[in-house]
N, C-alpha and C positions, 0 to 999 in steps of 0.2 A: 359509757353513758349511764352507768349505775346512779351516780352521783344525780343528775339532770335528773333520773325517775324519782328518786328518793325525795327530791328537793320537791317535785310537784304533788307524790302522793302519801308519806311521811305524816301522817297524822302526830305523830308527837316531836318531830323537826319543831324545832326554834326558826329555822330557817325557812322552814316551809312557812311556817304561822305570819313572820313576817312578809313575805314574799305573796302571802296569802292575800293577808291586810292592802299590804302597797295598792296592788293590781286594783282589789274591788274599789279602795277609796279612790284613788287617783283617776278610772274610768268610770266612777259614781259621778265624783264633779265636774270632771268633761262633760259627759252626756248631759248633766243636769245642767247645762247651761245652752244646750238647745231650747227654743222656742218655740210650743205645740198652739196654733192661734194665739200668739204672742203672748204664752203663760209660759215659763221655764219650772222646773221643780223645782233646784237647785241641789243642794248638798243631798233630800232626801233618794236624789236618785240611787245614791249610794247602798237603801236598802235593796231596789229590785237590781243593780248588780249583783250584791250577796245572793240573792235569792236564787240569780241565773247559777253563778258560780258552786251555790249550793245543789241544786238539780242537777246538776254534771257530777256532783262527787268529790269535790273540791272541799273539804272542812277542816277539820282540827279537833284536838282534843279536848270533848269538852268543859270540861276543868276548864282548860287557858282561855278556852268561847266566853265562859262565864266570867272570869275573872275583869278580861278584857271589857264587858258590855256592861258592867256592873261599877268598871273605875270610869269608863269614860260616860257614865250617864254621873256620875256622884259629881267629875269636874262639869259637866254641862249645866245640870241646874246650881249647882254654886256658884257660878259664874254669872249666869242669870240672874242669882240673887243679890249678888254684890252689884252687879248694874242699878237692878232696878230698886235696890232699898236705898237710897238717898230719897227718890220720890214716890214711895211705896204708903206712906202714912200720910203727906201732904197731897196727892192725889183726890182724896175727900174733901179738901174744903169747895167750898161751894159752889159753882157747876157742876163740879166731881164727885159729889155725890148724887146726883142723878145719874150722869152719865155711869157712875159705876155700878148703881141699882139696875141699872137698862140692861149692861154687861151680864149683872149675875139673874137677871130672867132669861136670858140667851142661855146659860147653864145651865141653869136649872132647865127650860126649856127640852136641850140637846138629851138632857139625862132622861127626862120624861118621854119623849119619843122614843130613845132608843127601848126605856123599860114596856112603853106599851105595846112594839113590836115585838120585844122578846115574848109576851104574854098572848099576846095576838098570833102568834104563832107554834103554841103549846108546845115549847121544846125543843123544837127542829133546830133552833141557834141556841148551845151551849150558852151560859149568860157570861163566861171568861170571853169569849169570842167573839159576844154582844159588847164586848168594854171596849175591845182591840179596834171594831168598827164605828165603836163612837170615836177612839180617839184616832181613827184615821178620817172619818168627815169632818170632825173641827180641828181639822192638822196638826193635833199637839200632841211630839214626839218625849215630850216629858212624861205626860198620861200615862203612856204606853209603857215607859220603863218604869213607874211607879205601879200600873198593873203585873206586869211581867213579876216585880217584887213583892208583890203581895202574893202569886200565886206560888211562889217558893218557898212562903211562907208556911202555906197551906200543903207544901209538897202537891201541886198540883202535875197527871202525870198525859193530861188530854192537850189536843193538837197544838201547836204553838200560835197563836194569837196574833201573831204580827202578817200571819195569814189574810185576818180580815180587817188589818189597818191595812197593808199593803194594798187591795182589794176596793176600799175607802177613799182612801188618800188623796190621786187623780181627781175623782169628779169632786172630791170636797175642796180642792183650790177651786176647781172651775163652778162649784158652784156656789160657794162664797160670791164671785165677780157677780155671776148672774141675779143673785141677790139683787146687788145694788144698783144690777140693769133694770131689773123687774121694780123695785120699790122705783128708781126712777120714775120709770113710766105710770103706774099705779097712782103715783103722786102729785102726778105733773110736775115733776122741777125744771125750774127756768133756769138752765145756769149760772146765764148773766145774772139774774138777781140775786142769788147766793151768791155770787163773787163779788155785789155789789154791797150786801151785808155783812158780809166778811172783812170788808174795807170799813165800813163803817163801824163795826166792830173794835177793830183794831185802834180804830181813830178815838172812839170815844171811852175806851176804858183800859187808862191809864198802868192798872196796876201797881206796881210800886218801883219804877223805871226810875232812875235816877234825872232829877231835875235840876237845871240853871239857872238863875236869878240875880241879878243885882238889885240889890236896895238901898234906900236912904234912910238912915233911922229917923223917925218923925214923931216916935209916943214918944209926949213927955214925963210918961210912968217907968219908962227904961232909961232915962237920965241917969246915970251913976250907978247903974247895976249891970253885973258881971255876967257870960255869957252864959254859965252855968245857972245863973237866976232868971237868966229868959227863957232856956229850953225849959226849965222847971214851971215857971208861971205860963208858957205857952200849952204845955202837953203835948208837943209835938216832935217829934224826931228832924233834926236837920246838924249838917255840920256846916260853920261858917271856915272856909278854906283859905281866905284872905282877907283881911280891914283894911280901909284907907283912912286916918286919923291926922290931922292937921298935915296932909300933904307927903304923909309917909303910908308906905305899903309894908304892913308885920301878915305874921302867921300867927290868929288869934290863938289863945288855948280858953279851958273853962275859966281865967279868974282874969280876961281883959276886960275892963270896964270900958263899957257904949256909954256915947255923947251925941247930942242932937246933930245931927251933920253926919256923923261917920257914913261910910258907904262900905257895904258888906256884898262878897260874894260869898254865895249861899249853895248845896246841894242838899234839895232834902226829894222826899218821896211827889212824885207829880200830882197827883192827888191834895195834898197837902199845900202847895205853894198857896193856893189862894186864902187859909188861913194863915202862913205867915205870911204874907203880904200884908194882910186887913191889922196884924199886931204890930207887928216894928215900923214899916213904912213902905213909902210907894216904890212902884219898881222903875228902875234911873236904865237907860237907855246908851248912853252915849261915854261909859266908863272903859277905858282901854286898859284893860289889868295888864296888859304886859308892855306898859310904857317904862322904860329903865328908868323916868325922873323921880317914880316915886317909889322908887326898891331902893333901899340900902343892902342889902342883899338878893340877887335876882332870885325868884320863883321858878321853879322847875317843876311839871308833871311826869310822874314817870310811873309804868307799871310794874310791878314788883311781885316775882313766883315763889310763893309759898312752897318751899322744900325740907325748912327744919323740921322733923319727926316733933320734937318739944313744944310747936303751936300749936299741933293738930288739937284741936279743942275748944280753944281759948276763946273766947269772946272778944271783939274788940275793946269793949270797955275793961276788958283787965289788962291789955296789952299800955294802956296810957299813952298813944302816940302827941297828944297834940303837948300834955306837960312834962312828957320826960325827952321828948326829941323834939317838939318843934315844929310837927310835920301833922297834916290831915289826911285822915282819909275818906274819899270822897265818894269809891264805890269798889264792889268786888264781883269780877269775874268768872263763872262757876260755870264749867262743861258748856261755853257758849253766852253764858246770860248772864247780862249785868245786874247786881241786885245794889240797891243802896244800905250802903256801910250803918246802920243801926247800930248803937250801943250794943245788944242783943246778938248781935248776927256772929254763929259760931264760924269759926274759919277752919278750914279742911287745907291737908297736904293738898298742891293744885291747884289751888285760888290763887287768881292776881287781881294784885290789888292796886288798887290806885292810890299813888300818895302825892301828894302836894306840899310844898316847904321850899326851901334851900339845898343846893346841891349837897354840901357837907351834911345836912341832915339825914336828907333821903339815903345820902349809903351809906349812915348808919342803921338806918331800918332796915335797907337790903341786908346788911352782914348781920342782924340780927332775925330775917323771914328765911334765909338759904339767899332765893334766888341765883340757884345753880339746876341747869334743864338738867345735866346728865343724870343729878339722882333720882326726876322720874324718869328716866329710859329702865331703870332697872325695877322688875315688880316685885312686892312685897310677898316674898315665898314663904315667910313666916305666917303673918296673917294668914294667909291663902290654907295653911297644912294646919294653923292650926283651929281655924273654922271646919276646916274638913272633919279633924278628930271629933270636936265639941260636933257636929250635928250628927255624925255615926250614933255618938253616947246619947241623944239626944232621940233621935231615931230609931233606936233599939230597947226603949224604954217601953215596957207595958201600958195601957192606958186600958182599966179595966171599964167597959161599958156594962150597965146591968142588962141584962136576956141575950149577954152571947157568950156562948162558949167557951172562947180563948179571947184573953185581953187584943187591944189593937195596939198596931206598930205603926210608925209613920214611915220608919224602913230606908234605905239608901236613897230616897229620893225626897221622900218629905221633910227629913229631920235636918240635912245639910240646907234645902232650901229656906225653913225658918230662920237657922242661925246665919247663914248668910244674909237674909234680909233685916235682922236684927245688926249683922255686923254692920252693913254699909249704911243702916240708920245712924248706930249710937258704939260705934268701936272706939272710937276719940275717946267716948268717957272709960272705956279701961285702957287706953293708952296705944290701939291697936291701930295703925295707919292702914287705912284701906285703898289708900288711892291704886287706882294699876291705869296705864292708859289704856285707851281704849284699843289699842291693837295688840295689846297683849291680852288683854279680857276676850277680845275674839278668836286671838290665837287658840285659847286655853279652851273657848266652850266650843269652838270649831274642830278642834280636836278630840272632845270628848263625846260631841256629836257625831262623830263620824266612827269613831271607835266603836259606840254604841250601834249605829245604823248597820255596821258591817258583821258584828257580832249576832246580830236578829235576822238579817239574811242569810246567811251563811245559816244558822243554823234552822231555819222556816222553810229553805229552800229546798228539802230530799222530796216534801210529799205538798211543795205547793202547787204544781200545776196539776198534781192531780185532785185534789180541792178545785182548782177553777174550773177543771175541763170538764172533771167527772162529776164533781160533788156539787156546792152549793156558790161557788164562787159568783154567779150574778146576781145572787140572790142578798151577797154581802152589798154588791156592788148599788142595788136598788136601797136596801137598808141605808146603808151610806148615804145619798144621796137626799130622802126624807128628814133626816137626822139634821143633815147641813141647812138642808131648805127652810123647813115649814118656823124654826125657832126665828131665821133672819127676819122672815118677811113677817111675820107677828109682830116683833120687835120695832122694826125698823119701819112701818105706819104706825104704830104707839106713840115711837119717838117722834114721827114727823107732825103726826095729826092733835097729838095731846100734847106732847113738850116743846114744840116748834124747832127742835134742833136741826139747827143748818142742814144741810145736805152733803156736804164737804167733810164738815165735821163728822157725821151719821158713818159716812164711810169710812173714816179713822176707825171710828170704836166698834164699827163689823167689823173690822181687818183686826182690832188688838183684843174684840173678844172672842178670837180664833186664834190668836196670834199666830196668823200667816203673813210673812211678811209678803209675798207673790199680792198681797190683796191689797195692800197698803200702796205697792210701788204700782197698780195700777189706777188705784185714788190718785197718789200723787200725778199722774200723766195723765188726769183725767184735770184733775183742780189748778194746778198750777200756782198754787200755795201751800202754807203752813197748816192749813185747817186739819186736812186727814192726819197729819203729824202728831199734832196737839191733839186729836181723838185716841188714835192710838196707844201714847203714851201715856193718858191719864189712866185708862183702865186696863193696859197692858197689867200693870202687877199685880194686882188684885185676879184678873181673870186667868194669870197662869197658873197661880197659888192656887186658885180653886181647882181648876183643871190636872193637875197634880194630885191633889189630896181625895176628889172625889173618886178620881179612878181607881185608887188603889181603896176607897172607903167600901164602895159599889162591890168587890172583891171579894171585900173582907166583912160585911155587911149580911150578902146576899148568897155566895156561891158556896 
């Protein structure tokens, strides 16, 4: 039975370390998908197994602890960053930046409480330990391994910090929710009538949805002039995807010349139709484009997967479909959402696209986009390792501040999350395909997540209940709790009382400037719509970035 001891008490076992890992992760997310008043943790159960499994004596050598918490926190927020940098820079335009200013008072906010308690309390909470507790009341697991990095920075040699995130943690989902119970009530919200503004909403701003139309040409100004001289004398973006001209059905390109009479199908931005309406002519009703009498070649719609590595980039206007193939395209399908095909619009590995033409035409555009799925099944491990390198070098760079002592680092967690957000923005433009799908992007941060969570248990665990039993363990836990609270409900009557945002929506952007998801999937069960989605996601990347960076700033700043 040597073997068996070895295997469980083997601090420098390979075998143990994994056998170590398995257990805590795989009994982390069981438990964590119990339901405590219908809140679950999820995966962060993961750290108070470590923690059990650490108080028993259970660990590893910590060398391999560290190595282990240190790769799987670098894949976690890269992976976060490659998500969320496609809509990282476009989240500002206009709702989005209020709603992201809202977010980062909720920051600032959170940092301010926690600093006045630290000081309000002359010393009794270590201010490393003050960070750990902020980043367990606004549940952001990122924070914590960017504090954690900065304190190793510093050789810091006092208690471990995931003490009073773990400590935290708990009442900061649950009191996140109660936030938005509390501002509820506080505010009076009607929910019918938020759900009825939310429809009305939706109904009346258009965005830039792709739109249908058929018209009659009726300006006598576009008599004899080519398609390419109307979208230019119009100023407006639209593709015509089919003409009907003395009783024939073509696929226009820019140099067909319009005649009084032709009748045009049209896609351009919804917004927009009622000005080209009012230039070329009225909109005709009763046209049947896919009647065979008037094809000489039948029309075909088809969608089309962007797979060739050599378009990621390109714009449509450089691609030339309508005069070197024949064929329109009418709009592109991006992570869900249809956008209209704009000259302008870059096109990404992943996009389908919609094209319009002749069969023989259209699969010549397929053999020239891929549209072949199995090469996204396989993720781009290139990219992936070489964003890793570049934020390391990136995050190990000095950054001298004047009146502090030692330059600052952005460190394993800041420096990858930049270039990552920088790759999944503008990686096209040096050639780097970023697409991964999405279950392999979760694969990869749900692994590095958990790698991380079991490495900070395991090692927090030798002297953490003697912290909560003996020490100041509820004293983190009330800290906690003020920290989560007092910033929401500040916030969230500003928002309601001065900006009028929705209520639906309000509870999006609590939920993503915590990024808890536990907060968001009870919005959603609560709204019954898209609203808390669309809060969420607008200032989810801004409010992780900062959550990230301040923690390890606060560190490095102050301690």
């Amino acid at each position: 039975m040597n073997w068996f001891q070895d295997l469980l008490t083997n601090p420098n076992s390979i075998a143990h370390i994994v056998a170590l890992y398995s257990f805590v992760i795989a009994a982390g997310v069981l438990l964590g998908k119990i339901k405590f008043f219908g809140i679950s943790l999820g995966v962060t159960f993961v750290l108070f197994v470590g923690i059990l499994v650490g108080h028993f004596g259970f660990t590893g050598n910590p060398a391999i602890l560290s190595f282990l918490q240190d790769f799987g926190l670098i894949l976690f927020v890269f992976c976060i960053g490659l998500q969320v940098g496609p809509s990282f820079f476009s989240s500002f335009k206009k709702g989005g930046i209020t709603m992201n200013l809202l977010a980062v008072g909720i920051v600032a906010l959170n940092i301010t409480v926690a600093l006045v308690m630290y000081y309000a309390l002359q010393g009794r909470v270590e201010l490393p330990m003050m960070v750990g507790i902020l980043c367990g009341a606004v549940t952001n697991t990122p924070g914590l391994g960017a504090a954690n990095e900065a304190l190793q920075q510093l050789s810091y040699q006092g208690p471990e910090i995931a003490m009073g995130y773990a400590c935290a943690y708990p009442l900061g989902v649950m009191g996140i929710i109660l936030s938005l119970i509390v501002i509820r009530f506080i505010c009076r919200v009607n929910l019918t009538q938020e759900s009825e503004e939310i429809q009305r909403g939706e109904e009346a701003n258009p965005h830039l949805k792709p739109y249908t139309i058929s018209l009659r040409v009726e300006n006598t100004a576009l008599n004899g002039k080519n398609l390419l001289q109307v979208q230019t004398f119009l100023a407006r973006d639209f593709v015509c995807t089919r003409i009907i001209q003395e009783g024939h059905m073509n696929t226009p390109n820019a140099n067909t010349v319009l005649h009084i009479g032709d009748l045009m199908f049209i896609v351009c931005a919804e917004d927009d139709s009622e000005a080209i309406m009012a230039f070329i002519g009225p909109k005709v009703e009763d046209v049947n484009w896919n009647d065979p009498s008037y094809q000489e070649k039948p029309m075909v719609s088809r969608r089309i997967l962007i797979t060739q590595p050599n378009i990621n980039g390109k714009t449509l206007g450089e691609l030339h479909f309508s005069s070197m193939y024949g064929v329109n395209v009418t709009r592109v399908n991006r992570s869900g959402m249809d956008l209209f095909a704009a000259r302008q619009l870059t096109l990404q590995v992943g996009d389908r696209v919609m094209v319009v033409g002749p069969q023989d035409a259209i699969e010549r555009v397929a053999n020239l986009l891929g549209n072949q799925l199995k090469r996204l099944d396989h993720p781009n491990i290139v990219t992936i390792f070489i964003g890793i390198l570049c934020g390391i070098l990136f995050g190990s760079l000095p950054i001298a501040i004047p009146g502090m002592p030692t330059p600052v680092k952005l460190g394993l967690a800041g420096g990858p999350l930049i270039i990552s957000i920088l790759i999944g923005r503008f990686g096209h433009k040096v050639k780097l395909v970023t697409y991964t799908t999405m279950s392999a992007n979760l694969m990869l941060r749900e692994v590095g997540l958990v790698l991380f969570l079991a490495s900070v248990g395991i090692k927090a665990g030798e002297n953490f209940v003697q912290t909560v039993v003996e020490g100041d363990g509820l004293l983190y836990v009330g800290i906690g709790f003020l920290i989560t609270f007092i910033p929401l409900i500040i916030i969230g009557m500003i928002a309601r009382w001065h900006h009028k945002i929705n209520y639906y929506t309000l509870m999006g952007l609590i939920a993503g400037s915590n990024t808890d998801p536990p907060a968001l999937a009870y919005a959603n069960q609560v709204s019954g719509n898209d609203a808390p989605a669309v809060g969420y996601s607008t200032v989810y990347p801004l409010t992780m970035f900062l959550r990230i960076l301040t923690a390890q700033l606060l560190i490095l700043l102050l301690a």
